[in-house]
N, C-alpha and C positions, 0 to 999 in steps of 0.2 A: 613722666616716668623717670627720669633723670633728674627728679628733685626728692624722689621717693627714696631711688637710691644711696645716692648723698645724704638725707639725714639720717638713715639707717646707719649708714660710717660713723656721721658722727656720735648717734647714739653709742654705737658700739664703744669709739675712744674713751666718751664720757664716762660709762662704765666702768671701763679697765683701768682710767685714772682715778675713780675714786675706790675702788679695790687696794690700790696701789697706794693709796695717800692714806688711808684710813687707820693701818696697819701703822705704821710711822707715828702719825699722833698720838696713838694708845701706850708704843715702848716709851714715846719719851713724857707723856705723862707719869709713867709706871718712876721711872729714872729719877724725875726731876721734882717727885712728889714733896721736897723736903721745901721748894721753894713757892711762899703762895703767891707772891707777884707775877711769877712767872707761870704756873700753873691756871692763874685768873686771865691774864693774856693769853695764853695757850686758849684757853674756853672762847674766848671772845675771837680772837681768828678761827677758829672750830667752826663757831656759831656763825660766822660771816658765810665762810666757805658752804656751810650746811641751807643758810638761805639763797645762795646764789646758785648751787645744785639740785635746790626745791623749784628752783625761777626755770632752771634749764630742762630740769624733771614737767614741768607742767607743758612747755611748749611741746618736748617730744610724746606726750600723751594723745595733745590734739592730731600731733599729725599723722599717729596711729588710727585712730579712730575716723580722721577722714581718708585715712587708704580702703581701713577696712569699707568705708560705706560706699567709696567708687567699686570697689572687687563685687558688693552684693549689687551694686547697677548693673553690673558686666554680665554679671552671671542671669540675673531676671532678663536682661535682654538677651540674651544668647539663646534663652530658654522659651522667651517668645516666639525669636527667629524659626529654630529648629522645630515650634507646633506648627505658624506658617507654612513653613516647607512642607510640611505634612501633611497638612491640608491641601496644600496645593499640587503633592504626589495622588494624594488620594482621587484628587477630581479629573483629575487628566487619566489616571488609571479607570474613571467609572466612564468618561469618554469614551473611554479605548473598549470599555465590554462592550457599552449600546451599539458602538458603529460596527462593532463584530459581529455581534445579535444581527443587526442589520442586513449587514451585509451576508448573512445565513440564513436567512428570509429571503433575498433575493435569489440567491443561487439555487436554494430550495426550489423555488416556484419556476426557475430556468430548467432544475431536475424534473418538475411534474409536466411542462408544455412539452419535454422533448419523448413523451412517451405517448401523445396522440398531436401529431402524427409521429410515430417511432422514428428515434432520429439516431442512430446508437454514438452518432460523435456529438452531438449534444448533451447524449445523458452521458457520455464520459467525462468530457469537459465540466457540467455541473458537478458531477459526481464528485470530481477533483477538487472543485471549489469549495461543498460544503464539507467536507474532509478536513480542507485546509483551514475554514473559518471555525473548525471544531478544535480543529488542535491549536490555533491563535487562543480560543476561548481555556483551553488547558492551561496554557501559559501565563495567559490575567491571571488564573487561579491562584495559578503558585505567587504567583507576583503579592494576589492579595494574601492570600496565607503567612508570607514573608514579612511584610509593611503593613497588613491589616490592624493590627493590634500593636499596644507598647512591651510593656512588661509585666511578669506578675500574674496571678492566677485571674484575672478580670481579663487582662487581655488574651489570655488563653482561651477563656468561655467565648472574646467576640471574636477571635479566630474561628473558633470551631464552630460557631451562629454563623461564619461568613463562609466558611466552606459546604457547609447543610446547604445555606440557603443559593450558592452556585448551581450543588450537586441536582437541588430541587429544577434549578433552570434547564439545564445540560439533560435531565434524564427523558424529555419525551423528543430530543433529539435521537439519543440513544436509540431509544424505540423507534424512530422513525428509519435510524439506520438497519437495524436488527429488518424492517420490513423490507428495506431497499435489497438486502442482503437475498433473504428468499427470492424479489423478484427476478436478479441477478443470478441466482440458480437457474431459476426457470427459462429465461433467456439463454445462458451458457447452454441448457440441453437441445431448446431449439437449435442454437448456432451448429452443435453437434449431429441432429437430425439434418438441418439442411447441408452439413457438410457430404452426411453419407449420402443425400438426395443426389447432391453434384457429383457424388462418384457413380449412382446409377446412371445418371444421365450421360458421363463420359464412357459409362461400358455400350448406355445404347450404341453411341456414334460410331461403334469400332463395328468390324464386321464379323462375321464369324472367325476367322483364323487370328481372330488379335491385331490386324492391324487395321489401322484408322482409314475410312473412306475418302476419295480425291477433299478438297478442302471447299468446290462449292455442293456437293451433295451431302457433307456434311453439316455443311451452314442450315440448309434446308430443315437438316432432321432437327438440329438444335433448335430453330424458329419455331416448328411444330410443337418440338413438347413444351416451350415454354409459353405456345400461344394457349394448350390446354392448362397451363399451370394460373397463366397471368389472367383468365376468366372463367365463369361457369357456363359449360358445355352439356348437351344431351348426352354425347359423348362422355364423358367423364360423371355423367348422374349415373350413365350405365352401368360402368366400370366399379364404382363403386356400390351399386348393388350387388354385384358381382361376389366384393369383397364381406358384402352382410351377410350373403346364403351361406359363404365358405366359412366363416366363424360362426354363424347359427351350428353351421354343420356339426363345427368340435367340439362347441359347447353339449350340445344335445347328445353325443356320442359318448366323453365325460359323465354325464350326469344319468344316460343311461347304464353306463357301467359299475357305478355308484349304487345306482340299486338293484341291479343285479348282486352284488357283494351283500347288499344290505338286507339278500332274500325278500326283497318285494313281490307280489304280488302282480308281473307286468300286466297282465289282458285285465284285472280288475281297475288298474289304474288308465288304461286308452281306455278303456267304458265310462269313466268317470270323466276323458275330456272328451270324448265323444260327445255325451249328455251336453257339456256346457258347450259346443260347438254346434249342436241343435240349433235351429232357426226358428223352424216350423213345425206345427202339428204334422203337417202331410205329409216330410220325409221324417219324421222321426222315432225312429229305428226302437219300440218301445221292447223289443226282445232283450234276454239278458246276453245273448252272444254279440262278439264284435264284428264291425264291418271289416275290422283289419285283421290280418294273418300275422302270424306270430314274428314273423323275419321282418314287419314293417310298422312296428311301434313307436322305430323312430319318428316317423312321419308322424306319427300321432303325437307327440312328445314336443318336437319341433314345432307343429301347427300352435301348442300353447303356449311356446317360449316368446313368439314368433307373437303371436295376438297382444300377450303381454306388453311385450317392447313399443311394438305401434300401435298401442290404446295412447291418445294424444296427438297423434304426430299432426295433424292438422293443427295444432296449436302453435306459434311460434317458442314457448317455451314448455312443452309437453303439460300445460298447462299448473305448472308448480306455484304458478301467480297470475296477475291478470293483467299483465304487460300488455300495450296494445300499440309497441314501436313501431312491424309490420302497419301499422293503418297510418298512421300519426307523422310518419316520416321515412314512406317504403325506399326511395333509393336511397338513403343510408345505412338504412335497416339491412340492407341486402349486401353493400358495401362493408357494409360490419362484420357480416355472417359471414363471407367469404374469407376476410381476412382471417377470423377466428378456425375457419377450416384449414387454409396454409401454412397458420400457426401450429397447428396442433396434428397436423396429418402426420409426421413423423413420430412426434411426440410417443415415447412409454409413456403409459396410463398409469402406471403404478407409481414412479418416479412423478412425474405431474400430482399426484392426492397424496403423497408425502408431502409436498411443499405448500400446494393448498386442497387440504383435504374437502371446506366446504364451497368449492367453489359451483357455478352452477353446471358443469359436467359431475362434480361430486355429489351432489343432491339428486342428478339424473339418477346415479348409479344406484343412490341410497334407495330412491323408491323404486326402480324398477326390481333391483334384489331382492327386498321385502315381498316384492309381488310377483315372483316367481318360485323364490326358494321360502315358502311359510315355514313358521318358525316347528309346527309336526314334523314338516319333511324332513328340515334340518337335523332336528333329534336322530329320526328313523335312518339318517345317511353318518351323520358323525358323533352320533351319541354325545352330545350336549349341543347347546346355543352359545358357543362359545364367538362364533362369525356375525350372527344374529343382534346379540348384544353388543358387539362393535358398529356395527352398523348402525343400529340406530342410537349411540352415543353419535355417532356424524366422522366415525372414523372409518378405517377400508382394511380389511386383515391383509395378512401377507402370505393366504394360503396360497395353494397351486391350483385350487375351485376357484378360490374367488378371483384369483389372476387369470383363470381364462376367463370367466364371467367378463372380467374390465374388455379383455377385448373385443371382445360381442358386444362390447354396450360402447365403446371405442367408434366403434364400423356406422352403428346405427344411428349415435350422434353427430359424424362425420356427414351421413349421407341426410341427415336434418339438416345441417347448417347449408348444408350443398341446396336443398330442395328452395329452402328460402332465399338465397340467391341468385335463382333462377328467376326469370320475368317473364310471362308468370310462375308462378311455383305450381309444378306438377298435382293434379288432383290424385288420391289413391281412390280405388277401388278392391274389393273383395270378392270373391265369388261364395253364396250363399250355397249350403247346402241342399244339395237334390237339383240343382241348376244343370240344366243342359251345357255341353260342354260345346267351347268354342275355341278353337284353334287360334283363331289370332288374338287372343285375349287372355287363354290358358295357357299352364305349361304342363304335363302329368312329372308327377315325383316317380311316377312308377311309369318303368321303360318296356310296351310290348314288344314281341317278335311281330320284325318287318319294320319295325321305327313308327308307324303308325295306330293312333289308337281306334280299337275298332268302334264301329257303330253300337247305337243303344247304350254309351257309357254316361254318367250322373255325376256329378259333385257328391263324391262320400265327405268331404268337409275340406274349409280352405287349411292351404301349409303356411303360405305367407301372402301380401298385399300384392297385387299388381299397380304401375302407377302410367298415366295417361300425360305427355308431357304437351310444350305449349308447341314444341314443330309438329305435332303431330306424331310423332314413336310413341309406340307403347312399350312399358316393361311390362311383362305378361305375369300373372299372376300364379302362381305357383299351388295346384290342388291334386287331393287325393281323391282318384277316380273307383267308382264300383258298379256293375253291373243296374240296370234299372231294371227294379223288381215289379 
């Protein structure tokens, strides 16, 4: 480099000296033109000086020409270098996605084991992870968006090929977050039911006046409710029948009010379930008046809701498929059921089929509504199908009917999951109309003077199921009594 320099100086001198000399020979040619000797000498020192500045002109040619041809090596290699490098950002950049991918997969699959068995610091931790392995994968993105491409409308289009074809990778992640998100609803509202659960439980322990019981009688009580909580009990099969009559009740009360606005027709309509609550030729009441009195339609009204709901229930899933988990693998089946019941005993119904509307309490819902509320009645109560045709799209309205409907159908799937986690699971019975009545077996809907029901009384038609459990209790069955004619 310091010979390049150097001749370049001297170029330059040479230059300037002959700039300088050139001028001079020409005045004194002009001057001295009168003399030829001299003017012929003059030429011939001219001519010397012009081939020895020809001699020195040729060398600094060459050494121009081979600067320039080192400057175009420097530059070809330079140019090699920096694709290299490039290549070699690019492969360690496509490293850095796979092992991401990777390790996105894995934590994925840490998020799916931590959800059977439900493990909530598991799926947090996972949760965490693939979060983090999404937004590393963000960051490659930009990375390649940046370095992906050179310059120029080419590497624009394989920019924009290289961000499509991320977006295409990244997006059933996306969606798989979008799901995690819903389930994480549904969790938070459990977490919320069971919080308000532990507030009930801390009002049992107190006593009447508000304050808390010595601290071993209250150990006691605590151990009890959570021994009924922590397994399925006769005791708590009861209780929650308990809880299906008291919601049949509102419902039926609702829905008779409904058509009373709607000028119905009541006594034409108990004749008409009367008729399908017929059994037999022998009691069957072929007159056009009813067995029932005007002030007790509800019975009659409730006995249909009531049939409705537990058409199935022997089924393990009210036969909507032909699941046969009960046979195939009963203590899990049972272990299952239960937990889905302490899942969801808190649970709003309506909140729960917003997040998943078709789940299989949602399809309970769908076809038992269908099969209570036909789409005539619906008309003749709210003057369109407006709830009707929600429902069988596979969605759930948000009226104040159909929200109380959810709860009744809430109670009734509750005390299904309950009956299948029993060991054995409770057989139901019914009582057939025109049956002799039996006290330990019946309950009357209708209350005589003295508390007792008197002799000669008949099954006028069943209200609800009675159920036979495996200690021996019975829940007694629930019927409409009338005189035997």
């Amino acid at each position: 480099m310091t010979r390049k320099v150097s001749n370049f100086s001297d170029l330059i001198q040479r230059v300037t000296a002959s700039c300088l000399l050139n001028p001079l020979v020409s005045v004194r040619n002009v001057v001295e033109d009168d003399s030829p000797y001299e003017s012929e000498e003059n030429r011939d020192e001219e001519e010397q000086e012009n081939y020895h500045n020809d001699d020195d002109n040729d060398g600094d040619g060459d050494e121009d020409e081979t600067f320039e041809e080192e400057n175009d090596d420097f530059k070809e290699d330079t140019m090699v270098g920096l694709k290299i490098l490039k290549v070699k950002q690019m492969e360690v950049l496509m490293e850095e996605v796979f092992e991401t991918v990777s390790s996105m997969k894995r934590s994925y699959v840490k998020l799916q084991e931590a959800h059977s068995p439900w493990d909530p610091e598991k799926m947090r931790v996972a949760d965490v992870a693939v979060v983090s392995e999404l937004r590393k994968l963000a960051v490659l993105r930009e990375r390649f968006r940046r370095n992906g491409g050179g310059g120029g409308k080419k590497s624009g289009r394989r920019r924009g090929f290289g961000v499509a074809s991320v977006r295409e990778v990244v997006a059933p992640y996306e969606a798989v977050v979008e799901e995690l998100k819903n389930e994480v609803k549904v969790k938070d509202l459990e977490v919320r039911n069971l919080k308000e659960k532990l507030e009930g439980v801390v009002a049992l322990s107190s006593n009447g006046s508000g304050e808390k019981k010595p601290g071993r009688s209250m150990s006691k009580r605590k151990l009890g409710i959570q021994a009924i909580i922590a397994m399925p009990t006769a005791e708590l099969y009861e209780t929650t029948m308990v809880q299906v009559r008291e919601a049949s009740k509102s419902f039926t009360s609702m829905l008779l009010t409904l058509m009373h606005n709607a000028h119905w027709d009541i006594t034409a309509a108990v004749r008409s379930i009367e008729a399908a609550t017929a059994s037999t030729d022998k009691y069957h009441n072929t007159s056009t008046s009813s067995i029932v009195s005007a002030h007790h339609a509800k019975y009659a009204l409730d006995s249909y809701i009531s049939r409705k709901l537990f058409q199935g229930f022997d089924h393990e899933t009210f036969y909507m498929d032909g699941s046969l988990s009960s046979l195939l693998n009963p203590d899990q089946f049972r272990r299952d059921c239960f937990i889905q019941y302490r899942d969801m005993k808190s649970m709003d119904p309506a909140e729960l089929l917003g997040i998943l509307p078709t789940c299989h309490f949602g399809k309970f819902c769908s076809k038992k509504y269908l099969a209570i509320v036909h789409p005539k009645m619906e008309e003749s109560l709210f003057g369109n199908l407006e709830q009707n045709g929600q429902v069988q799209a596979g969605n759930h309205p948000r009226s104040e009917f159909y929200n109380e409907f959810l709860g009744l159908a809430k109670t009734v799937w509750l005390f299904h999951l309950l009956a299948f986690s029993l060991n054995p699971p409770p057989s139901l019975f019914e009582a057939s109309r025109g049956a002799e009545f039996h006290p330990q077996y019946m309950d009357s809907v209708v209350k005589f003077s003295g508390g007792r029901v008197p002799a000669g009384q008949v099954v006028g038609f069943p209200v609800s199921p009675g159920f036979k459990l495996g200690n021996g209790s019975v829940i007694k069955a629930r019927v409409y009594l009338i005189a035997r004619t």
